[in-house]
C-alpha positions as CSV (number, residue, x, y, z in Angstrom):
1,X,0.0,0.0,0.0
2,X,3.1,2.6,0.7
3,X,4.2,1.8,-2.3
4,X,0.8,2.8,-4.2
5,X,0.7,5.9,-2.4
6,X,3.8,6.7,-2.9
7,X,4.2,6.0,-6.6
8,X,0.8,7.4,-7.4
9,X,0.2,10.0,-4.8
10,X,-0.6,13.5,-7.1
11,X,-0.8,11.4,-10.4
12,X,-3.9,9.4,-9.1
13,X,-6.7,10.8,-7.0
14,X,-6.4,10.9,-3.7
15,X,-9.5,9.5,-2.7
16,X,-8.3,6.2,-4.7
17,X,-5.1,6.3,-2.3
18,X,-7.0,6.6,0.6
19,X,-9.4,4.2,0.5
20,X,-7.3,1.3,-0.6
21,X,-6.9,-1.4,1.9
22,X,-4.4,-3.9,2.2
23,X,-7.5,-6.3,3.1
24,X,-9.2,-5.6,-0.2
25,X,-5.5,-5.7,-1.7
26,X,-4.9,-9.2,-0.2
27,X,-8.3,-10.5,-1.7
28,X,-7.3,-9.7,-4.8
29,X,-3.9,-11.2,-5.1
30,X,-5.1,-14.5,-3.8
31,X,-7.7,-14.7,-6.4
32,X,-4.8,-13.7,-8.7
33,X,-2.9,-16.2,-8.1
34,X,-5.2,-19.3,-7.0
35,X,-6.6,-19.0,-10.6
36,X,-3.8,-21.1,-12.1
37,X,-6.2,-21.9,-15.5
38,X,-5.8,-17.8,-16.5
39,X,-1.7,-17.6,-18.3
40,X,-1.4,-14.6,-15.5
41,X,2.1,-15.2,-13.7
42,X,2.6,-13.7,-10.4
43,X,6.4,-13.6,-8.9
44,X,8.0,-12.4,-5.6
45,X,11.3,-11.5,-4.4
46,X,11.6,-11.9,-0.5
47,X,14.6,-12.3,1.7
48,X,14.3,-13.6,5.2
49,X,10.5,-14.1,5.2
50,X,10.4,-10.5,3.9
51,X,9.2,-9.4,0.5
52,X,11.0,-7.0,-1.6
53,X,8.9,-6.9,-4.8
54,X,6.5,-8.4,-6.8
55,X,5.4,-8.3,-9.9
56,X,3.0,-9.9,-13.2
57,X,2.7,-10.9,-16.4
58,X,1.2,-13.1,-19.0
59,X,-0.2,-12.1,-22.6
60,X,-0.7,-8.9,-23.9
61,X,-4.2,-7.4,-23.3
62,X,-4.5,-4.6,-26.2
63,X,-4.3,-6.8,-29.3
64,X,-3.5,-3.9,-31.5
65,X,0.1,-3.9,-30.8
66,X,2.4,-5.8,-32.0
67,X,3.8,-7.5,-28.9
68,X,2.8,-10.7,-27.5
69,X,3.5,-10.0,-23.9
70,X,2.8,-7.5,-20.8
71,X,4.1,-7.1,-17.3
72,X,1.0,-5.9,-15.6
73,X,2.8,-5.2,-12.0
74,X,6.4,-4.5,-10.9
75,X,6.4,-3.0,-7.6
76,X,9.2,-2.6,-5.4
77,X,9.4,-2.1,-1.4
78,X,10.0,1.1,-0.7
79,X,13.3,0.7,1.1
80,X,14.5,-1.6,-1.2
81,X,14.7,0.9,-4.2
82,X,18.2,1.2,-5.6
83,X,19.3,-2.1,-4.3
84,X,19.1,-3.6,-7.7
85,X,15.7,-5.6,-6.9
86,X,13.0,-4.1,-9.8
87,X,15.7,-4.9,-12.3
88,X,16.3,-8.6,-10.9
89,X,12.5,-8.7,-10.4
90,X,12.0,-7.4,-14.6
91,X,14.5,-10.1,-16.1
92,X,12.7,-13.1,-14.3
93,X,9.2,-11.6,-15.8
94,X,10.9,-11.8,-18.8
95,X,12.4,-15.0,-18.6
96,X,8.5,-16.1,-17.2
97,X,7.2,-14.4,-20.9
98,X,10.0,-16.6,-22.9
99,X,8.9,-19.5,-21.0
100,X,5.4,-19.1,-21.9
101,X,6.7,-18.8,-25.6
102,X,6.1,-14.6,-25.7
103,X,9.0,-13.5,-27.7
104,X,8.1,-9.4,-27.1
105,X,6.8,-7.5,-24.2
106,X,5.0,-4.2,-23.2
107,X,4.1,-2.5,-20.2
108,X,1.8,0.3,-19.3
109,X,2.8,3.0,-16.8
110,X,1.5,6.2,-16.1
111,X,3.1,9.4,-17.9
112,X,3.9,10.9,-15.3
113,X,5.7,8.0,-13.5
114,X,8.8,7.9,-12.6
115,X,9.0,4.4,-13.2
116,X,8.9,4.9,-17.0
117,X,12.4,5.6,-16.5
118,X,13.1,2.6,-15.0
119,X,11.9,1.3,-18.1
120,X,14.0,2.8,-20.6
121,X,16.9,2.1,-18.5
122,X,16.2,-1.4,-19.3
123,X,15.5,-1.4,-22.8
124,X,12.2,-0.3,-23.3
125,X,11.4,2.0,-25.7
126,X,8.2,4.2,-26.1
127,X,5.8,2.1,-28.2
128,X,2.4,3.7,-28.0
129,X,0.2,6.2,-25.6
130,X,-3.2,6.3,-24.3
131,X,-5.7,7.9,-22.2
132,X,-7.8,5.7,-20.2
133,X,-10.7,6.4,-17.4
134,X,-9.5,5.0,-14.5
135,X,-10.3,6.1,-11.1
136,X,-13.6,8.4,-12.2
137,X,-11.0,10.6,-14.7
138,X,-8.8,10.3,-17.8
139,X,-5.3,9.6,-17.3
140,X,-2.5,9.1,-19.6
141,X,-0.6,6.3,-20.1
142,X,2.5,5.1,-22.0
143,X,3.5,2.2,-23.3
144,X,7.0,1.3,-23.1
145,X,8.0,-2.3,-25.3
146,X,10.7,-5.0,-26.1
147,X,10.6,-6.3,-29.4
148,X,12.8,-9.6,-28.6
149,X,12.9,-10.4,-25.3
150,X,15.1,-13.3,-25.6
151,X,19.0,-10.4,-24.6
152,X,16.8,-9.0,-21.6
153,X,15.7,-12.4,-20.2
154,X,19.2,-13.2,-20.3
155,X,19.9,-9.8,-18.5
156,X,21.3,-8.1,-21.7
157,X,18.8,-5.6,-22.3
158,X,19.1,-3.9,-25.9
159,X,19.2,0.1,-25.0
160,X,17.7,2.7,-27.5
161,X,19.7,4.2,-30.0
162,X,21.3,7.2,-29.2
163,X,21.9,10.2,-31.3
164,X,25.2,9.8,-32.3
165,X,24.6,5.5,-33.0
Protein backbone atom coordinates (compact mmCIF):
# COMPACT_ATOMS: atom_id res chain seq x y z
CA UNK A 1 0.00 0.00 0.00
CA UNK A 2 3.15 2.56 0.67
CA UNK A 3 4.16 1.82 -2.31
CA UNK A 4 0.76 2.83 -4.22
CA UNK A 5 0.71 5.86 -2.40
CA UNK A 6 3.83 6.72 -2.85
CA UNK A 7 4.20 6.03 -6.56
CA UNK A 8 0.75 7.41 -7.44
CA UNK A 9 0.23 10.03 -4.82
CA UNK A 10 -0.57 13.54 -7.10
CA UNK A 11 -0.84 11.42 -10.38
CA UNK A 12 -3.85 9.39 -9.12
CA UNK A 13 -6.72 10.85 -7.01
CA UNK A 14 -6.40 10.93 -3.74
CA UNK A 15 -9.53 9.52 -2.70
CA UNK A 16 -8.34 6.21 -4.71
CA UNK A 17 -5.09 6.34 -2.34
CA UNK A 18 -7.01 6.59 0.59
CA UNK A 19 -9.41 4.23 0.50
CA UNK A 20 -7.26 1.32 -0.55
CA UNK A 21 -6.95 -1.44 1.89
CA UNK A 22 -4.41 -3.92 2.21
CA UNK A 23 -7.47 -6.28 3.14
CA UNK A 24 -9.22 -5.64 -0.19
CA UNK A 25 -5.47 -5.66 -1.71
CA UNK A 26 -4.85 -9.20 -0.18
CA UNK A 27 -8.25 -10.49 -1.67
CA UNK A 28 -7.30 -9.66 -4.76
CA UNK A 29 -3.92 -11.24 -5.10
CA UNK A 30 -5.12 -14.46 -3.80
CA UNK A 31 -7.75 -14.74 -6.41
CA UNK A 32 -4.83 -13.67 -8.74
CA UNK A 33 -2.86 -16.23 -8.09
CA UNK A 34 -5.23 -19.31 -6.96
CA UNK A 35 -6.59 -18.98 -10.55
CA UNK A 36 -3.75 -21.08 -12.10
CA UNK A 37 -6.15 -21.93 -15.47
CA UNK A 38 -5.79 -17.82 -16.48
CA UNK A 39 -1.73 -17.56 -18.27
CA UNK A 40 -1.36 -14.64 -15.49
CA UNK A 41 2.15 -15.21 -13.72
CA UNK A 42 2.63 -13.74 -10.38
CA UNK A 43 6.41 -13.61 -8.93
CA UNK A 44 7.98 -12.41 -5.57
CA UNK A 45 11.35 -11.46 -4.39
CA UNK A 46 11.57 -11.93 -0.46
CA UNK A 47 14.61 -12.25 1.69
CA UNK A 48 14.30 -13.60 5.20
CA UNK A 49 10.52 -14.05 5.24
CA UNK A 50 10.36 -10.45 3.92
CA UNK A 51 9.18 -9.44 0.49
CA UNK A 52 10.98 -6.99 -1.58
CA UNK A 53 8.91 -6.94 -4.75
CA UNK A 54 6.53 -8.38 -6.78
CA UNK A 55 5.37 -8.25 -9.95
CA UNK A 56 2.99 -9.88 -13.20
CA UNK A 57 2.69 -10.89 -16.38
CA UNK A 58 1.24 -13.06 -19.03
CA UNK A 59 -0.24 -12.11 -22.60
CA UNK A 60 -0.70 -8.88 -23.89
CA UNK A 61 -4.20 -7.41 -23.33
CA UNK A 62 -4.45 -4.62 -26.16
CA UNK A 63 -4.33 -6.82 -29.33
CA UNK A 64 -3.53 -3.91 -31.53
CA UNK A 65 0.07 -3.86 -30.77
CA UNK A 66 2.38 -5.83 -31.95
CA UNK A 67 3.76 -7.50 -28.91
CA UNK A 68 2.80 -10.75 -27.52
CA UNK A 69 3.54 -10.05 -23.88
CA UNK A 70 2.77 -7.54 -20.79
CA UNK A 71 4.08 -7.05 -17.26
CA UNK A 72 1.02 -5.88 -15.64
CA UNK A 73 2.81 -5.19 -12.03
CA UNK A 74 6.38 -4.47 -10.92
CA UNK A 75 6.35 -2.99 -7.62
CA UNK A 76 9.23 -2.61 -5.42
CA UNK A 77 9.37 -2.06 -1.41
CA UNK A 78 9.99 1.14 -0.70
CA UNK A 79 13.26 0.68 1.12
CA UNK A 80 14.49 -1.57 -1.23
CA UNK A 81 14.69 0.90 -4.19
CA UNK A 82 18.23 1.15 -5.61
CA UNK A 83 19.28 -2.11 -4.27
CA UNK A 84 19.13 -3.58 -7.67
CA UNK A 85 15.71 -5.58 -6.87
CA UNK A 86 12.98 -4.07 -9.80
CA UNK A 87 15.70 -4.92 -12.32
CA UNK A 88 16.26 -8.65 -10.94
CA UNK A 89 12.47 -8.71 -10.45
CA UNK A 90 12.04 -7.43 -14.56
CA UNK A 91 14.45 -10.13 -16.14
CA UNK A 92 12.73 -13.08 -14.35
CA UNK A 93 9.15 -11.58 -15.85
CA UNK A 94 10.89 -11.76 -18.79
CA UNK A 95 12.45 -14.97 -18.64
CA UNK A 96 8.54 -16.14 -17.15
CA UNK A 97 7.23 -14.42 -20.86
CA UNK A 98 10.05 -16.58 -22.94
CA UNK A 99 8.91 -19.48 -20.98
CA UNK A 100 5.43 -19.06 -21.92
CA UNK A 101 6.74 -18.78 -25.56
CA UNK A 102 6.07 -14.57 -25.73
CA UNK A 103 8.95 -13.51 -27.69
CA UNK A 104 8.11 -9.43 -27.12
CA UNK A 105 6.83 -7.46 -24.15
CA UNK A 106 5.04 -4.17 -23.20
CA UNK A 107 4.13 -2.49 -20.20
CA UNK A 108 1.81 0.33 -19.27
CA UNK A 109 2.84 3.03 -16.78
CA UNK A 110 1.46 6.22 -16.12
CA UNK A 111 3.11 9.45 -17.93
CA UNK A 112 3.91 10.88 -15.35
CA UNK A 113 5.68 7.98 -13.45
CA UNK A 114 8.76 7.92 -12.55
CA UNK A 115 9.02 4.44 -13.21
CA UNK A 116 8.90 4.90 -16.96
CA UNK A 117 12.38 5.56 -16.52
CA UNK A 118 13.10 2.57 -15.00
CA UNK A 119 11.92 1.28 -18.14
CA UNK A 120 14.04 2.79 -20.60
CA UNK A 121 16.93 2.10 -18.49
CA UNK A 122 16.22 -1.36 -19.32
CA UNK A 123 15.54 -1.43 -22.82
CA UNK A 124 12.15 -0.33 -23.30
CA UNK A 125 11.35 2.03 -25.73
CA UNK A 126 8.21 4.23 -26.07
CA UNK A 127 5.83 2.09 -28.23
CA UNK A 128 2.42 3.67 -27.98
CA UNK A 129 0.23 6.24 -25.62
CA UNK A 130 -3.21 6.28 -24.29
CA UNK A 131 -5.68 7.86 -22.21
CA UNK A 132 -7.84 5.72 -20.24
CA UNK A 133 -10.69 6.43 -17.37
CA UNK A 134 -9.52 5.03 -14.50
CA UNK A 135 -10.27 6.06 -11.08
CA UNK A 136 -13.56 8.40 -12.16
CA UNK A 137 -10.98 10.60 -14.69
CA UNK A 138 -8.83 10.27 -17.77
CA UNK A 139 -5.34 9.63 -17.28
CA UNK A 140 -2.47 9.11 -19.65
CA UNK A 141 -0.63 6.31 -20.10
CA UNK A 142 2.51 5.15 -22.04
CA UNK A 143 3.52 2.20 -23.33
CA UNK A 144 7.01 1.27 -23.14
CA UNK A 145 8.05 -2.26 -25.29
CA UNK A 146 10.68 -4.96 -26.15
CA UNK A 147 10.61 -6.34 -29.42
CA UNK A 148 12.75 -9.60 -28.63
CA UNK A 149 12.91 -10.45 -25.30
CA UNK A 150 15.14 -13.28 -25.56
CA UNK A 151 18.97 -10.40 -24.57
CA UNK A 152 16.78 -8.97 -21.64
CA UNK A 153 15.72 -12.39 -20.23
CA UNK A 154 19.17 -13.24 -20.27
CA UNK A 155 19.89 -9.78 -18.51
CA UNK A 156 21.28 -8.07 -21.72
CA UNK A 157 18.79 -5.56 -22.32
CA UNK A 158 19.13 -3.92 -25.93
CA UNK A 159 19.21 0.15 -24.96
CA UNK A 160 17.73 2.66 -27.51
CA UNK A 161 19.68 4.22 -30.03
CA UNK A 162 21.32 7.20 -29.21
CA UNK A 163 21.94 10.18 -31.32
CA UNK A 164 25.20 9.81 -32.28
CA UNK A 165 24.56 5.51 -32.97
Amino acid sequence: MDCWRDTYAGLIPDDVLVRMSERRQAVEWRRTISRPRLAERVLVVESAREILGFGSCGPARDSDLPFGGEIYTLYVDLDRRNEGVGGTLLQALFTTLVHDRWDSALVWVLSENPARFFYEAHGGRLVAHRRERLWGSKVRQLAYGWQDLAPAAEGRAEHPASDSD
